[in-house]
C-alpha positions in Angstrom: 90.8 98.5 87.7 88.6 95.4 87.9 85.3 96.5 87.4 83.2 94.0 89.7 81.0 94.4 92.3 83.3 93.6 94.7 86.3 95.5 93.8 84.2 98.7 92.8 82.8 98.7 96.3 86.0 98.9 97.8 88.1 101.2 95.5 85.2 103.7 95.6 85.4 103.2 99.8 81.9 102.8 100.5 81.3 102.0 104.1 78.2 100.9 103.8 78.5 98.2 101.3 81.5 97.1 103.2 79.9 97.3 106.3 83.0 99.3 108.1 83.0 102.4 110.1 82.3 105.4 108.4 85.9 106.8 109.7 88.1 104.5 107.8 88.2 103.5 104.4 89.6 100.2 103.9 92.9 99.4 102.2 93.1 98.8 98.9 95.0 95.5 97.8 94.7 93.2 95.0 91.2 91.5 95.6 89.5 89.0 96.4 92.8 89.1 98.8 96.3 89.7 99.9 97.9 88.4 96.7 101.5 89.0 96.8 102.4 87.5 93.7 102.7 88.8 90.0 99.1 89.5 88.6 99.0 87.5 85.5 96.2 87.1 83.0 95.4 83.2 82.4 93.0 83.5 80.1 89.8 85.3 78.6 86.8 84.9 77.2 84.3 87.1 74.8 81.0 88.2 76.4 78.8 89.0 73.6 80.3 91.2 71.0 81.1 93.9 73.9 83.0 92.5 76.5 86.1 89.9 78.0 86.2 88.3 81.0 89.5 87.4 81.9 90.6 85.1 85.0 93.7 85.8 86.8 96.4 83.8 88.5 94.3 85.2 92.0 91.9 83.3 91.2 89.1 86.7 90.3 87.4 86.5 87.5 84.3 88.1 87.9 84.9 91.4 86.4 83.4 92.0 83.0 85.5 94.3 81.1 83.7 96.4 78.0 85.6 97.1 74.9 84.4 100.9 76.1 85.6 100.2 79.7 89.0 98.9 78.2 90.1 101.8 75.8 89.0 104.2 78.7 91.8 103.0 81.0 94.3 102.1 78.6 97.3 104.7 79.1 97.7 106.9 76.0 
């Protein structure tokens, strides 16, 4: 649920942006590659008084993540 350019681009399957055929959409896997290792968070930081960062053990950490953003996807 990273909310960076990058990962946006290829959850929403945008061909375009990823410059792949229009007929497939590409596979979705833990980005900014195959990571096959327990996502961990290592650490976080505040961004304003809106928003963490956080940088995981696969080395991403370019998402910013609203306090909005974060109650939105947090299961109930």
């Amino acid at each position: 649920m990273c909310p960076c350019a990058q990962c946006r681009t290829v959850r929403e399957g945008d061909p375009h942006k990823l410059h792949v055929a229009p007929q497939k959409k590409p596979l979705l896997t833990i980005l900014p590659g195959n990571y096959a290792k327990p996502l961990a968070a290592l650490a976080a930081e505040l961004v304003g008084n809106y928003a963490l960062r956080i940088d995981w053990s696969d080395e991403h950490g370019s998402g910013i993540y609203s306090f909005q953003y974060l109650r939105e996807i947090c299961p109930p």
